[in-house]
KEVOBA-269671 format. One line per field, with one value per residue (C-alpha): residue number from 1; residue in one letter; x, y, z. Coordinates in steps of 0.5 Angstrom, whole numbers, plus 500, padded with zeros to 3 digits. Example, Ala and Ser with C-alpha at 12.3 -4.5 7.8 and 13.67 -1.06 7.14 Angstrom:
2
num	[1,2]
residuo	[a,s]
u	[525,527]
v	[491,498]
w	[516,514]
This chain:
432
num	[1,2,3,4,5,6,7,8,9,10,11,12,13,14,15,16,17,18,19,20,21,22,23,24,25,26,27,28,29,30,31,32,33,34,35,36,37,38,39,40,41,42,43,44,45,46,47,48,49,50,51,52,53,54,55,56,57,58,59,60,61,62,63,64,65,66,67,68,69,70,71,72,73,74,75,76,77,78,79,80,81,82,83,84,85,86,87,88,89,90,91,92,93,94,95,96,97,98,99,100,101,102,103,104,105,106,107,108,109,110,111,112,113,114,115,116,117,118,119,120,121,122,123,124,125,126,127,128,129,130,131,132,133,134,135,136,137,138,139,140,141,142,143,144,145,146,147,148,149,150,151,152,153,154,155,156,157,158,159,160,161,162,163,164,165,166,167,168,169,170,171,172,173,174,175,176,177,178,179,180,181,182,183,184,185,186,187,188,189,190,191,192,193,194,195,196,197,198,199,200,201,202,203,204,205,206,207,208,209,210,211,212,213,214,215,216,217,218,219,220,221,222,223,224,225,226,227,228,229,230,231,232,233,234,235,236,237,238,239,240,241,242,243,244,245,246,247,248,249,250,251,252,253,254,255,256,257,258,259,260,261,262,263,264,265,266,267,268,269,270,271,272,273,274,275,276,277,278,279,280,281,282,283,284,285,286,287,288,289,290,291,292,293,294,295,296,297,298,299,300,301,302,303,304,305,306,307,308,309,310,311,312,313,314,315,316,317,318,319,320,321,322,323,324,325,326,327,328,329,330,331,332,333,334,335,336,337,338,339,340,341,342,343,344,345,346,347,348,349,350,351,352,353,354,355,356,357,358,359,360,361,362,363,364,365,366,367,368,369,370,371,372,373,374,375,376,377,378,379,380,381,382,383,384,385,386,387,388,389,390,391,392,393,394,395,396,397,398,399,400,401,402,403,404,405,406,407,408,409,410,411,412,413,414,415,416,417,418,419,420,421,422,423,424,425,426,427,428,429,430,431,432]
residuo	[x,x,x,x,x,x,x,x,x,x,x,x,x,x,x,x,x,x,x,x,x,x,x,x,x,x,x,x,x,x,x,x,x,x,x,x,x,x,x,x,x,x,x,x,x,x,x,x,x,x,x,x,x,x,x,x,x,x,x,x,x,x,x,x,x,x,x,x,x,x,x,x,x,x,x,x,x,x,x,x,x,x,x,x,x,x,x,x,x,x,x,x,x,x,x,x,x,x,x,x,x,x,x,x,x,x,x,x,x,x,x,x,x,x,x,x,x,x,x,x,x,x,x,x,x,x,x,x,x,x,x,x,x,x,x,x,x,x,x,x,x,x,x,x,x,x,x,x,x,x,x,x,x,x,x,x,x,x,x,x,x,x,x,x,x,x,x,x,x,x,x,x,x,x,x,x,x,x,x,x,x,x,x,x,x,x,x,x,x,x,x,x,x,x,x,x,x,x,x,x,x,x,x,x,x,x,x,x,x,x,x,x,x,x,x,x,x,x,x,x,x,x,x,x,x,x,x,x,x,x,x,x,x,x,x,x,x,x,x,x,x,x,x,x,x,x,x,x,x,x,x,x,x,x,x,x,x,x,x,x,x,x,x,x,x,x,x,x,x,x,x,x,x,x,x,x,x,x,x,x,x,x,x,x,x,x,x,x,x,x,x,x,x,x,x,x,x,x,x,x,x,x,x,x,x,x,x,x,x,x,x,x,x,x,x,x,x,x,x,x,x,x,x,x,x,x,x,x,x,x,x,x,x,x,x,x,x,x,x,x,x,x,x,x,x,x,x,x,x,x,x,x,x,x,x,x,x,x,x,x,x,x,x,x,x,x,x,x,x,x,x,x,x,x,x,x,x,x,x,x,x,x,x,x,x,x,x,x,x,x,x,x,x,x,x,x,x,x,x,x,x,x,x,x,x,x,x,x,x,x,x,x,x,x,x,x,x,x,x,x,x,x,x,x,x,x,x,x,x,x,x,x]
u	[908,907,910,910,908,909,908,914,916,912,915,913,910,908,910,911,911,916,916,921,927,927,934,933,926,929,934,929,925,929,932,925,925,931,926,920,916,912,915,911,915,912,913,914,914,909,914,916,922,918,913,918,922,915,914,921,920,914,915,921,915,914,908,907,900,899,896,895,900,905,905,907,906,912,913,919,917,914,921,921,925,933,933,930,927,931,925,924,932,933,928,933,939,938,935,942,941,936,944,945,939,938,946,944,938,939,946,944,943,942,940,941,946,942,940,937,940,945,949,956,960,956,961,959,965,967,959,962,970,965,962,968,971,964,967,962,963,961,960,957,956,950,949,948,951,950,953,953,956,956,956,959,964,965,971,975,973,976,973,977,972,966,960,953,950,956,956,948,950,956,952,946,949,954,949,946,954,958,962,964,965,968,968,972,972,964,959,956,950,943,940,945,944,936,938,943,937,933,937,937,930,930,934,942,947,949,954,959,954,954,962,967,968,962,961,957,956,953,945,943,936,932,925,919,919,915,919,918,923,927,925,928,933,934,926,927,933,930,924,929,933,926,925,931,930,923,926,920,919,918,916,918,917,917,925,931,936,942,942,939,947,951,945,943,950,951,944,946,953,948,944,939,936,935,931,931,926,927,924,923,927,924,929,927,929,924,928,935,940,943,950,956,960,964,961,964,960,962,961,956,957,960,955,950,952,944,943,948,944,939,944,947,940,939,948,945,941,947,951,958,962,960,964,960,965,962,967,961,958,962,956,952,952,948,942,947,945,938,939,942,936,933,938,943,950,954,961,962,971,972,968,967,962,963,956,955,949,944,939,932,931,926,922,923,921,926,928,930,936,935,931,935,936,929,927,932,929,923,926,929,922,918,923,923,918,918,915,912,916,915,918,919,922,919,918,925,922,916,921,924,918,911,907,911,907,900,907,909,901,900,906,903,906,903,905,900,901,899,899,898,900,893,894,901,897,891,895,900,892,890,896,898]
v	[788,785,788,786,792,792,796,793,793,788,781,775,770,764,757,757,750,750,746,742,744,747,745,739,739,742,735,730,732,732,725,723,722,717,711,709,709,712,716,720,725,728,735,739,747,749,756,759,755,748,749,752,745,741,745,743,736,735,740,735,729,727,725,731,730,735,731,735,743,739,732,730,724,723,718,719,714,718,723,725,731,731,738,742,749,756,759,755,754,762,762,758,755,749,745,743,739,735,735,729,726,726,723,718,716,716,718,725,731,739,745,751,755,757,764,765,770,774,772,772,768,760,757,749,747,743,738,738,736,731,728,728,724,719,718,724,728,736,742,749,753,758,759,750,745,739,732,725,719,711,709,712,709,711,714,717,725,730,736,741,746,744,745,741,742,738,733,732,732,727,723,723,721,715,713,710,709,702,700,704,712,716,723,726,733,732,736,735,739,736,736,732,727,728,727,721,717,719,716,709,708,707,702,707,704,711,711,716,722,727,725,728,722,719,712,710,703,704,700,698,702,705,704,707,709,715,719,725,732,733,741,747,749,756,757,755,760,765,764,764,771,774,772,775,781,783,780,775,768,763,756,752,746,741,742,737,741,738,741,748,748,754,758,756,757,765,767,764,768,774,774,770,763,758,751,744,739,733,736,743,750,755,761,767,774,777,782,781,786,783,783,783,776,775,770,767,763,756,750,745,744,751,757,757,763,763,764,770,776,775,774,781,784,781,783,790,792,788,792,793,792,785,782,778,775,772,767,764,769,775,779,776,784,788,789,793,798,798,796,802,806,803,807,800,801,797,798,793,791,786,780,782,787,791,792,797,796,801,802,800,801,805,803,805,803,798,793,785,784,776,771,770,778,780,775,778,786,783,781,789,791,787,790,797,801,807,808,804,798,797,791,791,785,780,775,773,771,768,763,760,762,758,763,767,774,769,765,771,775,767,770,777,781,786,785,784,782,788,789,795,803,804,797,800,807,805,800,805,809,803,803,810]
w	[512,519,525,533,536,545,551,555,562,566,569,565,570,568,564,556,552,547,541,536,534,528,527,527,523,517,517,519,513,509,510,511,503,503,504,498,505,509,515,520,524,530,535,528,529,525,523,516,516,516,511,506,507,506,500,496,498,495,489,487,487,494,498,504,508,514,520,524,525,528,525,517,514,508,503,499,493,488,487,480,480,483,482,487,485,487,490,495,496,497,503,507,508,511,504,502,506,500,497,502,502,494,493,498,496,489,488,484,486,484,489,488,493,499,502,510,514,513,519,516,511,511,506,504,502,508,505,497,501,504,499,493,499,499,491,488,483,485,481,481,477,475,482,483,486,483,485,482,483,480,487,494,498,504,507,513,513,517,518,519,522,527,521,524,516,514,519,518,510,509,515,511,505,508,511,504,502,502,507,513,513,519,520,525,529,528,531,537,537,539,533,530,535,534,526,528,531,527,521,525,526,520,519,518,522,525,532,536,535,540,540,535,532,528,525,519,517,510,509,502,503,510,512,514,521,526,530,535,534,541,543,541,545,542,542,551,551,548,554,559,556,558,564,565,562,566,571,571,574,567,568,561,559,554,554,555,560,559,552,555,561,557,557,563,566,563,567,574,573,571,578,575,580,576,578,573,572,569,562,565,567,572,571,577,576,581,585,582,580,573,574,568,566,559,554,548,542,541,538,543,548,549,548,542,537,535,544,543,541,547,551,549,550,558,559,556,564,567,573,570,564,560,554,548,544,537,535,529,525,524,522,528,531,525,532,536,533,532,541,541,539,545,550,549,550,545,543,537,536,531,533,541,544,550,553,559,563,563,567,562,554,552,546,539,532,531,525,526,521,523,526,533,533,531,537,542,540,543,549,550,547,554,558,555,561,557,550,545,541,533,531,523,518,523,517,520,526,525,521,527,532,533,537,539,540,543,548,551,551,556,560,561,555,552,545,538,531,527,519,519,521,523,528,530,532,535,539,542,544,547,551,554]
């Protein structure tokens, strides 16, 4: 089983590229198959996650061809099953999006209910409501929904809770549908604007995402198209949560810092000096005493619940008494206590975390319940400037992470990949 095994307490210094947004992959790959022609999707994370997608889309019959590791060639024509394997559904969540895709394209679909980390209640009623409202019809038993439709007829939709996999969904699905679709308290998050745009260059007639209201004009069919992924605002966050942490001086790049200002925000009110480039973020916390702030989960552009673990992890070795409030997930506090084994002091009521500052971890054998925890346990893991971190269940975190442990050894990390109990003991010999 693999584990990260780290010596922490250094500073992490230096600059870090940051990769696609997974997010946004995850979608784009899938609409990708709603045109009988090529597209070619660039700044793909070469991650678990991604791979897992590609995998499903081809095993329904589409044509995938690697490039290279962050570049995909997609041809969706070849398309000979509708109904997509559970195997690769429970790996990850976000194959519901090939609902979208598939009732868009073909007007049928059939996926099994999916898995992914285990955060909290992630229901897909708000996508089936969207769907029946584009004139399908939708069921689910034995652990599948499917979803068919002589043809969609777009629709004015309301969603009544902020949902981005329900707004990509239904947007995928109207955008094949005829006339004119409106879905009204959509989500605003990056990523659906990333797949908004890339729907329209090939051929949608997409307007308003990144607002509440989006409009859809439906096409009869989408082209062939080539396209970059905008960059992972989560991967740049959790970067910027280290610098913290280490009180280091991180140079990240390849960002777009409007998408990074909630982040950004909080680590400002929590002592740290932050410097924006045009698609570049320096975070410096050399010499800073971390001071306490409340922080609260919401929908973009408020404070990303994938951003709130690391967060906790840096409030953790604030001055004073901070708050994290979770207003998302309400499983998303499961690593407080493998936090607290490190020295963490957490006190979890209801979906609110109070977090007295201590003045270090220390390193434990700790286990990742989730990919942004798993990422944050890292974090206090290179913070810890005593003992040793063995980070288990890391296969959660290289779902989400291109490189993680070889980015943070480029800053100054001394943290290895190892498979094995021996690897673990002879890196604890090397390093004390």
């Amino acid at each position: 089983m693999e584990q990260f095994v780290i010596k922490g307490g250094k500073p992490l210094t230096g600059s870090v590229e940051i990769g696609g947004a997974k997010n946004a992959a995850l979608a784009i790959i899938a609409a990708a198959i709603m045109t009988d022609e090529d597209v070619v999707i660039e700044n793909l994370p070469n991650v678990n996650d991604v791979n897992v997608m590609l995998g499903a889309i081809e095993d329904i019959g589409a044509k995938v061809e690697r490039k290279d590791k962050h570049t995909v060639k997609v041809n969706g024509a070849t398309i000979g099953s509708l109904s997509v394997d559970y195997d690769y559904i429970k790996k990850i969540r976000a194959s519901y999006y090939l609902l979208g895709a598939l009732l868009g394209k073909y007007k049928k679909a059939e996926v099994a209910l999916p898995g992914g980390c285990a955060i909290g209640a992630r229901p897909i009623d708000l996508h089936l409501k969207g769907f029946r409202a584009l004139g399908a019809t939708v069921d689910t038993k034995y652990g599948l929904v499917s979803a068919e439709a002589e043809r969609l007829i777009g629709n004015d939709i309301y969603m009544d809770k902020v949902s981005v996999g329900a707004t990509i969904n239904i947007m995928m699905a109207a955008a094949l549908a005829e006339g004119k679709t409106i879905i009204e308290n959509a989500a605003k998050e990056p990523h659906v604007v990333d797949v908004a745009n890339f729907l329209n260059s090939m051929g949608a007639n997409i307007r308003g995402a990144g607002t509440d209201v989006i409009r859809v004009v439906g096409v009869e069919k989408l082209h062939g198209t080539e396209y970059s992924v905008i960059p992972d605002q989560i991967e740049a966050g959790t970067f910027m949560c280290a610098a913290a942490a280490t009180h280091g001086n991180i140079l990240i790049k390849n960002v777009i810092p409007k998408h990074l200002e909630a982040t950004s925000a909080k680590l400002i009110d929590a002592g740290c000096i932050i410097e924006e480039y045009d698609d570049s973020v320096r975070v410096i916390a050399t010499n800073v005493e971390l001071q306490h702030t409340a922080v609260t989960t919401l929908p973009y552009p408020g404070f990303p619940t994938d951003m709130q673990p690391q967060m906790t992890v840096v409030l953790g070795l604030a001055h004073g008494t901070s708050t994290v409030t979770e207003s998302i997930f309400e499983n998303r506090f499961k690593y407080v206590d493998e936090l607290s084994r490190m020295g963490g002091h957490i006190q979890v009521e209801s979906n609110i975390a109070i977090i007295t500052g201590v003045d270090k971890y220390t390193g434990a054998r700790v286990s990742a319940p989730d990919l942004r925890a798993g990422a944050a346990l890292v974090v206090a893991g290179l913070s810890a400037d005593e003992g040793v971190t063995v980070v288990d269940d890391i296969h959660y975190i290289l779902r989400g992470y291109e490189d993680f442990d070889g980015k943070l050894r480029a800053l100054g990390a001394n943290i290895e990949l190892v498979n094995s109990e021996r690897e673990v003991q002879k890196f604890i010999l090397q390093v004390s």
